[in-house]
C-alpha positions in Angstrom: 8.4 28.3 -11.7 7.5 26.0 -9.1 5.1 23.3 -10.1 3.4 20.4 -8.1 3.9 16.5 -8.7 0.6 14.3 -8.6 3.2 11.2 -7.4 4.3 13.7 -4.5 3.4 14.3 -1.0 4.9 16.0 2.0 7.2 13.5 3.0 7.2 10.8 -0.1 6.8 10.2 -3.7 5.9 7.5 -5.1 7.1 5.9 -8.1 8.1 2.7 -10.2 10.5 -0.1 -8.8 13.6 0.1 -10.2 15.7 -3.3 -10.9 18.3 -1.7 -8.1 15.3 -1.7 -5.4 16.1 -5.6 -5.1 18.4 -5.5 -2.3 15.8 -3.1 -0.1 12.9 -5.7 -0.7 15.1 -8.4 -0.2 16.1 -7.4 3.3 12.6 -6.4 4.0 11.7 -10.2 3.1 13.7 -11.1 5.9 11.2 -9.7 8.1 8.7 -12.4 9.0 6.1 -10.4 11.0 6.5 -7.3 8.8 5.9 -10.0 5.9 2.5 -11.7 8.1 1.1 -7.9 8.7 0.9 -7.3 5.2 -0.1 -10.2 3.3 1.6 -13.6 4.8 5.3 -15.4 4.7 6.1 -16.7 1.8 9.2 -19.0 1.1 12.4 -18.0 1.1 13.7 -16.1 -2.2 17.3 -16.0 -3.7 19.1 -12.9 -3.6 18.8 -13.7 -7.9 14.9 -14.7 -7.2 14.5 -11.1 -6.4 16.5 -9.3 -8.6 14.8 -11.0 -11.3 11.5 -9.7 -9.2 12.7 -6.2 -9.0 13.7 -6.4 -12.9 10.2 -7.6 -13.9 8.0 -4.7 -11.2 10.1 -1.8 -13.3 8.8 -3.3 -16.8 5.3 -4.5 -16.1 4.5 -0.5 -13.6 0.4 -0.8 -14.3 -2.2 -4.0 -15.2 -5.5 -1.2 -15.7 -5.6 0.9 -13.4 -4.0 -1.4 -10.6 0.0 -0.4 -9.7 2.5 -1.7 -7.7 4.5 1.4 -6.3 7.7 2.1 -4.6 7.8 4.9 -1.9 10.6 6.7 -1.3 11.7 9.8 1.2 11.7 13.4 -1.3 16.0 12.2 -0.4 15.6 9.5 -2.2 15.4 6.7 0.3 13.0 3.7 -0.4 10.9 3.1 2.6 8.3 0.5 1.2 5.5 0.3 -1.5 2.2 0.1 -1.6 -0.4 -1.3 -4.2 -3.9 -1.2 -5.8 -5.9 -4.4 -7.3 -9.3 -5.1 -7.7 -9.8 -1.9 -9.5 -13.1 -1.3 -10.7 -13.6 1.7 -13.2 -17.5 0.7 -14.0 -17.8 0.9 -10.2 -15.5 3.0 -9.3 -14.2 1.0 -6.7 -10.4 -0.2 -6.0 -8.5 -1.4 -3.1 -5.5 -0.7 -1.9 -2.3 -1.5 0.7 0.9 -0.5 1.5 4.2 -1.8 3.3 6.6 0.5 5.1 9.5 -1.1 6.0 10.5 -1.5 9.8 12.9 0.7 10.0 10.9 3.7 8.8 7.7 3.1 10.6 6.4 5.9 12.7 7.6 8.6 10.5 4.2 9.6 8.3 5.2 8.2 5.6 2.6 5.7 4.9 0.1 8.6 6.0 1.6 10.8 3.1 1.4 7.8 0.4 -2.0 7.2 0.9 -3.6 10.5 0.5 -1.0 11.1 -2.5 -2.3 7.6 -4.1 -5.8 8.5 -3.6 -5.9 12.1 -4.2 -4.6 10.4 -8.1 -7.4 7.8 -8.1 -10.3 10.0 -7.2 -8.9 13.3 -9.0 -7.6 11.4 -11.7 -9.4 8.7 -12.6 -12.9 9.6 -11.3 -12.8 6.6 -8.5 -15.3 7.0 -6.3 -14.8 4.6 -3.1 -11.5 2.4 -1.9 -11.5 -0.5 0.3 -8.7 -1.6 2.6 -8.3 -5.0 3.9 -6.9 -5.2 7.5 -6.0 -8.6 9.2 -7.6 -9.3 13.1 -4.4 -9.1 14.5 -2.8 -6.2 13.1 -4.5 -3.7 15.5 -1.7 -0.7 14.3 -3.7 -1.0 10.2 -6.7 -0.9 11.8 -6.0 2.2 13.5 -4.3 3.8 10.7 -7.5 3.5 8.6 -9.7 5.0 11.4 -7.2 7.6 11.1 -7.4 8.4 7.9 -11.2 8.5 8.0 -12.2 5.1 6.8 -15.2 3.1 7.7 -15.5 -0.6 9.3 -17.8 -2.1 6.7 -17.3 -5.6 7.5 -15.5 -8.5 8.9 -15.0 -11.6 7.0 -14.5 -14.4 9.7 -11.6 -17.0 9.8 -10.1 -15.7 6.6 -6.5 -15.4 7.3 -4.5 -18.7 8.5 -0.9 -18.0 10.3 0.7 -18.3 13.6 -1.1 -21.4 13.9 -5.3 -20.4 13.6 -7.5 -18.3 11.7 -8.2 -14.6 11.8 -10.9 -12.7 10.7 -10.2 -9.6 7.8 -11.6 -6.5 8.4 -13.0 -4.4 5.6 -12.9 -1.0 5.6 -13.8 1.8 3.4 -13.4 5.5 2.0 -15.7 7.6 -0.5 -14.2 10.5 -2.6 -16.6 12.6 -0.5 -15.3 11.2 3.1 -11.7 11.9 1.8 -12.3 15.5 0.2 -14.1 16.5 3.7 -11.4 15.1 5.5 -8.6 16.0 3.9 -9.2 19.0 1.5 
């Protein structure tokens, strides 16, 4: 008997961090503009700073209905995370994002996350829209959303601060109808 995982895609799966990720995001760390794509660069951790990281992500998995996930190839290689916050169940709103790590960019995997992740929250948990925060300068997210049928709702101006000046965010959205007709 075959039978279908809600936590897996195509490509990925996505699951819990487990206290022997720590190395993986540790590396990844080390990668400044990765780091300033995503959210920003933050001071440098100890190897035993992120072990203790990786030790507290597999104990505390959801806060509500927002996660912090690991993705990893069907193989069992990690190739980044992703996250929700700001969910919303009056609403039905929640936002999301999602690091792949260099070395696995360009493969789909981030593509196969995504729909997996929302497919649970408007399926599952009767979400009805997601929002996606995309920096100015990181013209590859922005395109990604477009891809995956999202909406430019907005641009908050001078929001983000690095590489010396201010960016504007982009926000962008998604309804459960926009996905279902665009993805099935």
């Amino acid at each position: 008997m075959t039978t279908q995982y809600v936590w897996s895609g195509s490509k990925v799966r996505l699951r819990p961090v487990k206290p022997e990720d720590w190395e993986n995001y540790h590396n990844n760390d080390l990668d400044s503009e990765n780091a300033r794509l995503c959210d920003e660069i933050h001071f440098p951790r100890s190897d035993e700073g992120t072990q203790k990281w990786a030790e507290e992500q597999s104990n505390n998995v959801t806060d509500g209905d927002n996660v912090f996930l690991a993705i990893e190839t069907h193989d069992g290689t990690l190739v980044g995370s992703m996250n929700t916050w700001g969910s919303n169940a009056r609403t039905g709103t929640f936002k999301y994002g999602i690091s792949i790590f260099r070395d696995h960019w360009r493969n789909g995997y981030a593509t196969d996350a995504v729909k997996t992740l929302l497919r649970y929250y408007f399926e599952e948990l009767r979400y009805h829209k997601v929002n996606a925060h995309v920096y100015a300068f990181n013209d590859r997210s922005a395109a990604f959303q477009e891809r995956l049928g999202f909406k430019l709702e907005g641009t908050l101006r001078d929001m983000i601060y690095t590489k010396g000046r201010h960016y504007d965010e982009y926000i962008y959205g998604l309804t459960k109808a926009e996905f279902e007709q665009l993805h099935g």
